[in-house]
C-alpha positions in Angstrom: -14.0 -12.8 -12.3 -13.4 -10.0 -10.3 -11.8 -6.9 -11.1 -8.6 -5.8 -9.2 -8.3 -2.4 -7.5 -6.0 -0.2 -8.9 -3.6 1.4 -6.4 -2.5 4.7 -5.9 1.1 3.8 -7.2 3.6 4.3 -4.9 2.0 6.7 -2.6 2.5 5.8 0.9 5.8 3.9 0.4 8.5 5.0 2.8 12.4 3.5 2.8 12.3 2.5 6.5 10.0 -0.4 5.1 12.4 -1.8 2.6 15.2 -1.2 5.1 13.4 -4.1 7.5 13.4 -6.8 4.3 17.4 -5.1 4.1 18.7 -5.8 7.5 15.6 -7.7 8.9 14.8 -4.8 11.5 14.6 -1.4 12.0 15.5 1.0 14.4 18.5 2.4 16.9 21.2 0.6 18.4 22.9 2.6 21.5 25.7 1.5 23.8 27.1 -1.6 21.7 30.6 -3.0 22.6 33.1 -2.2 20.2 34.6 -4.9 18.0 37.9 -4.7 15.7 37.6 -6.2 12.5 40.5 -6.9 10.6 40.6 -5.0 7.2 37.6 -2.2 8.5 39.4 -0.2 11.3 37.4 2.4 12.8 33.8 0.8 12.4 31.9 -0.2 15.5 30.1 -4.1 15.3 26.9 -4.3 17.1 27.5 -8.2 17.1 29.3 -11.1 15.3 28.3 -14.6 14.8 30.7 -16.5 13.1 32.3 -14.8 10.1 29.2 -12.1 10.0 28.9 -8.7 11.5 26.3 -6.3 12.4 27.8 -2.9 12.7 26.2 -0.9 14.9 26.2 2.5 11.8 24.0 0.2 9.7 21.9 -0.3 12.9 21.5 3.5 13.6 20.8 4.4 9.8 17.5 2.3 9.8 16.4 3.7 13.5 15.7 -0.1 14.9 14.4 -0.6 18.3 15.7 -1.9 21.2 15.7 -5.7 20.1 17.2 -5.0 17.0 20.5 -6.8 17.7 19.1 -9.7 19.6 17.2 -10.3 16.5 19.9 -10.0 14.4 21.7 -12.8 16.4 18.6 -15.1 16.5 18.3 -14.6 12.6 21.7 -14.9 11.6 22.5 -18.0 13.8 19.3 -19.5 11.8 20.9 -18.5 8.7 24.1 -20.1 9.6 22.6 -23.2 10.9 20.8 -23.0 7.3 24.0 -22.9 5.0 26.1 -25.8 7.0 22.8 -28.0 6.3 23.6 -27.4 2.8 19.7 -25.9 2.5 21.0 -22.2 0.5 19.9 -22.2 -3.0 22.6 -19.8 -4.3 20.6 -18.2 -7.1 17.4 -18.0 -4.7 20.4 -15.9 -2.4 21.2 -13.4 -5.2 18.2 -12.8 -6.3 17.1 -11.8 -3.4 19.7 -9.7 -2.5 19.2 -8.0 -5.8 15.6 -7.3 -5.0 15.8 -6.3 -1.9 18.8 -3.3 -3.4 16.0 -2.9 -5.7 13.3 -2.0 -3.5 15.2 -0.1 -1.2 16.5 1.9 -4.2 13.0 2.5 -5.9 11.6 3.6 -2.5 14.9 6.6 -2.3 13.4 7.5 -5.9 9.8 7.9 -4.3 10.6 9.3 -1.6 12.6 11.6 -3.0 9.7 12.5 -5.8 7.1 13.1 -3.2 9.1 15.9 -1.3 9.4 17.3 -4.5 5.4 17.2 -5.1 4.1 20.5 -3.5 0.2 19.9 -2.0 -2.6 21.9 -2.8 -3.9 25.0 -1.6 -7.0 25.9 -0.8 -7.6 27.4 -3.8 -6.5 24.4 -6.4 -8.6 22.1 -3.9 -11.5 24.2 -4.6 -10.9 24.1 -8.1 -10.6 20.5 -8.7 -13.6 19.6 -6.9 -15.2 22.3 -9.5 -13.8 20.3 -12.0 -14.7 16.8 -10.9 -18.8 17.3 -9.3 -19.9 14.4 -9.8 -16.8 13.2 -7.6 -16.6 15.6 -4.6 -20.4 17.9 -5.6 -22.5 15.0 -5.2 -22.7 12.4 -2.4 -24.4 8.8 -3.5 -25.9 6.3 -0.7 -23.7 3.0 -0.6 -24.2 -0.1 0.5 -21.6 -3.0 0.5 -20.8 -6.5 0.7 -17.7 -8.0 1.3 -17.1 -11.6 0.8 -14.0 -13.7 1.7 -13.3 -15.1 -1.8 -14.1 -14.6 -5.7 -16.6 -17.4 -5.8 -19.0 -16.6 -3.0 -19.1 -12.7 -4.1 -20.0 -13.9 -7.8 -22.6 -16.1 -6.5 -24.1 -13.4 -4.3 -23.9 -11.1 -7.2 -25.6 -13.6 -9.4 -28.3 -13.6 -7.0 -28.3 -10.0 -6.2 -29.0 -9.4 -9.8 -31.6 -11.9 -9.6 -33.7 -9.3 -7.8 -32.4 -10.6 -4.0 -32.6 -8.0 -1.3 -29.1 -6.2 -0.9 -29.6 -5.4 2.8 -30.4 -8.5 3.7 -27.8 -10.7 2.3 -25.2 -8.5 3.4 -27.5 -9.2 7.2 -26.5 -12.8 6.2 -23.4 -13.1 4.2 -21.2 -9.9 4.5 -18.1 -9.3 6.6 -18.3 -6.1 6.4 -18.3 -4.3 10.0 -21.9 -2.8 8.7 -23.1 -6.0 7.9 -25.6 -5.5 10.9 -26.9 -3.0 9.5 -27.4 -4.4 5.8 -23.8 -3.0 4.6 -25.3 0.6 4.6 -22.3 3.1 4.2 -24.4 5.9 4.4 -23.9 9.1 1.9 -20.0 9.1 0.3 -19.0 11.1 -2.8 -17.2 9.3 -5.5 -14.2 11.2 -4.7 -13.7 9.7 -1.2 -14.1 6.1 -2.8 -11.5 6.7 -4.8 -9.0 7.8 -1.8 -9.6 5.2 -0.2 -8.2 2.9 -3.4 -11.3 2.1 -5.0 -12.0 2.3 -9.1 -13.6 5.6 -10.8 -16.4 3.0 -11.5 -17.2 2.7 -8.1 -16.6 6.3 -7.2 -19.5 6.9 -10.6 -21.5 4.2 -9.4 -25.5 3.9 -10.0 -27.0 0.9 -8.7 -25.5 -2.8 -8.4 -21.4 -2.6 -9.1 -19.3 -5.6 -10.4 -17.7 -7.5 -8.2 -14.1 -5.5 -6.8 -11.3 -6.7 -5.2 -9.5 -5.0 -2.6 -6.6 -6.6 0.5 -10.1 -7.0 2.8 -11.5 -9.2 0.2 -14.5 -9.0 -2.6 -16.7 -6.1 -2.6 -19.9 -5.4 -4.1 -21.3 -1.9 -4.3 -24.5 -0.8 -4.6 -26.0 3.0 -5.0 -29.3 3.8 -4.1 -30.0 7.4 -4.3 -27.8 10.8 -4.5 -27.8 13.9 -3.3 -26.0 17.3 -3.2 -22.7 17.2 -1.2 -23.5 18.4 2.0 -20.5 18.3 4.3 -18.3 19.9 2.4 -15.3 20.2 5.4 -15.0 16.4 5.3 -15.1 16.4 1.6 -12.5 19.0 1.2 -10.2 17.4 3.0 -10.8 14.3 0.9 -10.0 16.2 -2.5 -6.7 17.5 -1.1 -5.6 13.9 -1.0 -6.8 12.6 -4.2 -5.2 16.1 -5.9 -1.8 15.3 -3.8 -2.0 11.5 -4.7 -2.8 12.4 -8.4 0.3 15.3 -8.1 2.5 12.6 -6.9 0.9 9.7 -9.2 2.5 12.2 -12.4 5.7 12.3 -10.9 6.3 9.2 -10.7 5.1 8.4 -14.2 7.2 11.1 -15.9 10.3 9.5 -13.6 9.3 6.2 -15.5 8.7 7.2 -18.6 11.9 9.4 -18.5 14.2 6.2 -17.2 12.5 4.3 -20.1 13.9 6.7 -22.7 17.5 5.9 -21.0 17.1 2.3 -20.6 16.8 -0.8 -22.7 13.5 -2.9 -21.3 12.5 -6.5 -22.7 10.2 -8.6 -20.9 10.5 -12.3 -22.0 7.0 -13.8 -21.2 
């Protein structure tokens, strides 16, 4: 089977996402007619359908675009039209309500972690890639495959460890974007694999990899030579980011490990 890539946790989450799965938009609602509501004087509704409201505050917090309230309409008649069918599964409802409070929640904790999280300077850059060379000192020649599911990459793995020319299966089979040109990557240090979300045993490569998973689909690696790094402004700039990700990776760990000292956890399997 093929392995999964592990994810710099948390990283490039932002609130605005969850806010969309919250109110189904996002965005900022400007000249809206004003609508009393009995029991909330003083709040301005973007719209109304039926019994539900849309005020136009909740509209402006989550900076949604010019459609937002059309779309609110469109969704909310849906919903409507979905509850006098009699198609709601009330625990379905809650539990995604709860989720999405969830989410939108964890994502104020992250974000509010990573503005805490002070990046590098030049100098602890420097450092770190002294301390890591064979991730950011030494740049190894990849070559890739990527394959659409788990079953073709295992096959062409099986017969790329057979002895089967790498450059020319990915010719034949990849979906890579250098598939033309045999899936050749060119010279990459281990370090930049790893920023872009690939596993420390891909970033230490040396010769044919295991099969890897990733969003685009099934990768296989291979390394043919190395070399010292040689552009070390690109580089650089590479460590920065896997020093800030790791900075901000720590964070949210010790948040974790601190709310578990707090908090009662059972998982029921």
């Amino acid at each position: 089977m093929g392995k999964s890539v592990p994810l710099w946790i948390f990283t490039v989450v932002v609130a605005g996402a969850t806010l969309f799965i919250l109110l189904s938009f996002s965005g900022t609602a400007e000249n809206n007619q004003t609508v009393s509501e009995p029991g909330d004087t003083g709040r301005e509704i973007a719209a109304t359908v039926g019994s539900h409201h849309l005020y136009a505050s909740d509209v402006a917090a989550t900076r949604a675009g010019e459609d937002a309230v059309d779309r609110w309409v469109y969704d909310q008649l849906l919903a409507c039209a979905a509850e006098e069918a009699g198609l709601e599964n009330p625990a379905m409802s809650r539990f995604v309500q709860e989720r999405a409070k969830q989410l939108y929640l964890r994502d104020l904790m992250v974000e509010h972690v990573i503005s805490s999280v002070a990046a590098p300077d030049s100098e602890e850059v420097l450092a770190y890639m002294q301390s890591n060379p064979e991730l950011f000192l030494v740049e190894r020649h990849y070559f890739q495959i990527i394959a659409a599911d788990s079953s073709i990459a295992e096959s062409l793995h099986v017969r790329l460890g057979w002895g089967q020319n790498f450059q020319i299966t990915a010719q034949n089979s990849s979906l890579g974007q250098k598939a033309a040109i045999g899936g050749d990557l060119g010279f990459i240090t281990g370090g930049e694999m790893i920023v872009q979300g690939l596993p420390m045993e891909i970033a230490l490569l040396d010769g044919l990899s295991e099969v890897v998973s990733s969003n685009l689909g099934y990768h296989i690696f291979k390394v043919s030579e190395t070399r010292e790094l040689t552009d070390s402004v690109r580089v650089i700039r590479s460590a920065a980011e896997a020093l800030y990700n790791a900075r901000i990776d720590a964070a949210v760990v010790s948040v974790l490990r601190a709310a578990e000292t707090r908090l009662t956890v059972e998982v029921n399997r």
